[in-house]
N, C-alpha and C positions, 0 to 999 in steps of 0.2 A: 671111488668106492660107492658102492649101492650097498643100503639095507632098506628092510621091509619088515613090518611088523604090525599087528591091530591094537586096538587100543579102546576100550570099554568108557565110555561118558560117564564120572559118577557127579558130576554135578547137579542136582537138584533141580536146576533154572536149563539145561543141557549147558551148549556152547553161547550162551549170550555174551554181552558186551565185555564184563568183566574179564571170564575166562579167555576172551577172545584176542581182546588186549594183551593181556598176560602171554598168549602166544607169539603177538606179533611182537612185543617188545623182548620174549626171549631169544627170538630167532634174530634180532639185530646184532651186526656185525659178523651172523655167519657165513661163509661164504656158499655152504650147501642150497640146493636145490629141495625144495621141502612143499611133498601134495599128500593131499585129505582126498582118500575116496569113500562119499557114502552113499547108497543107493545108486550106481552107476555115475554120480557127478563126481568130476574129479577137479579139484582146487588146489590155487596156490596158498598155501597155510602161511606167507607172509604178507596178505593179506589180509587186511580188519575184514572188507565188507565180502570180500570170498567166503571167509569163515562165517559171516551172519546171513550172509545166499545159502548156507551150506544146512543149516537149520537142523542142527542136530543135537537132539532131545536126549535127553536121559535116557543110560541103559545103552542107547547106539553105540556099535562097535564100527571104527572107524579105521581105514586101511592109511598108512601110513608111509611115503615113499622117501628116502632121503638120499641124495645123491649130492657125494660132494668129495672133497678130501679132510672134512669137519666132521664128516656126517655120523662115527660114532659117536661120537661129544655130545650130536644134536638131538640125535637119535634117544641117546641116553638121558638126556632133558626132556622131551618129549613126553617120554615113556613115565619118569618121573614127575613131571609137571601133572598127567592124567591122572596118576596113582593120589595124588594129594588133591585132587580139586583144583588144582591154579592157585592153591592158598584160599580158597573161599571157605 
């Protein structure tokens, strides 16, 4: 299964280390395939230093790819994880 979807940065600091972490460690153990497009680069979101290459700032609307047989689960974390900051 493929889903796609964007996703609004409301972090304050954008995607720094903390939120970035927070991504890479929710995506463990999924077995989905998971990329970040912003500004034409596209990245592996289980990835720390992809995500901190990826340098995106508050307010950036980021594309979202997740391919897998998890990938509602992941997708729906994702989505969720954005909505709330990463807990920051």
């Amino acid at each position: 299964m493929k889903l796609t979807a964007v996703a609004k940065v409301k972090n304050r600091l954008g995607l720094h280390i903390r939120p970035a972490t927070a991504i890479v460690k929710m995506l463990q153990g999924f077995r989905s395939s998971v990329y970040f497009t912003l500004r034409e680069q596209t990245i592996n979101a289980k990835s720390i230093m992809s995500l901190l290459v990826l340098s995106a700032q508050k307010n950036s609307r980021i594309s979202i790819v997740v391919e897998g047989e998890d990938a509602e689960v992941v997708m729906e974390k994702l989505l969720k994880g954005f909505e709330t900051e990463f807990g920051e």
